[in-house]
N, C-alpha and C positions, 0 to 999 in steps of 0.2 A: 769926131772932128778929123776929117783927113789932111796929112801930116803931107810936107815939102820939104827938100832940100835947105831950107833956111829954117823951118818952124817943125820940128820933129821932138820925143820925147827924147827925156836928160838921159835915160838910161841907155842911150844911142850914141851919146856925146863923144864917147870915147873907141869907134868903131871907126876902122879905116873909112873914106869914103865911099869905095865900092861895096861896100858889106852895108854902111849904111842907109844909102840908098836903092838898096836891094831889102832890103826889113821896112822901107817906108813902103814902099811898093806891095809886096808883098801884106804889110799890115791896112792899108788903104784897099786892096783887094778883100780882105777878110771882114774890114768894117763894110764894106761897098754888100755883102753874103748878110747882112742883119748880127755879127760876131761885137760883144762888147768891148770896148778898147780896152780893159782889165787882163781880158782872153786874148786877144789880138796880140796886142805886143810882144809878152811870150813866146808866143807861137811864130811869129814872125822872125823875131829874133832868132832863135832856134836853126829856124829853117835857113834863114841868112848865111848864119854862121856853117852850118852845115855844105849850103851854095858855095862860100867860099872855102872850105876845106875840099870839097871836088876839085877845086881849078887850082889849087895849091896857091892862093891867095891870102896875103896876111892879113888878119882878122880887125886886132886892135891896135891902135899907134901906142907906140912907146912911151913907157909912163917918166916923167923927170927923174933926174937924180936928185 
């Protein structure tokens, strides 16, 4: 199932938007390669996070008090 801005997995929920948006993309590519969504995510995630430690970008929004 390839994943949007609005309709993305929960394990994303808590990623700033650009890091987000960057893991759907990334994971939608990897589904788009025959990659199972189990594997995909992961990997996606990963590399996202990784994407935004290059550009010194903050990863996840701040959790409440």
């Amino acid at each position: 199932m390839p994943w949007t801005k609005q309709a993305y997995p929960v394990s994303l929920k808590n990623f700033m938007a650009p890091v987000r948006n960057k893991a759907i993309s990334i994971a939608n590519a990897l589904l788009k390669e025959g990659m199972p969504e189990e594997r995909a995510i992961p990997i996606a995630t990963a590399r996202a996070e990784e994407w935004a430690v290059n550009r010194n970008l903050k990863i996840r929004k701040d959790k409440a008090a």
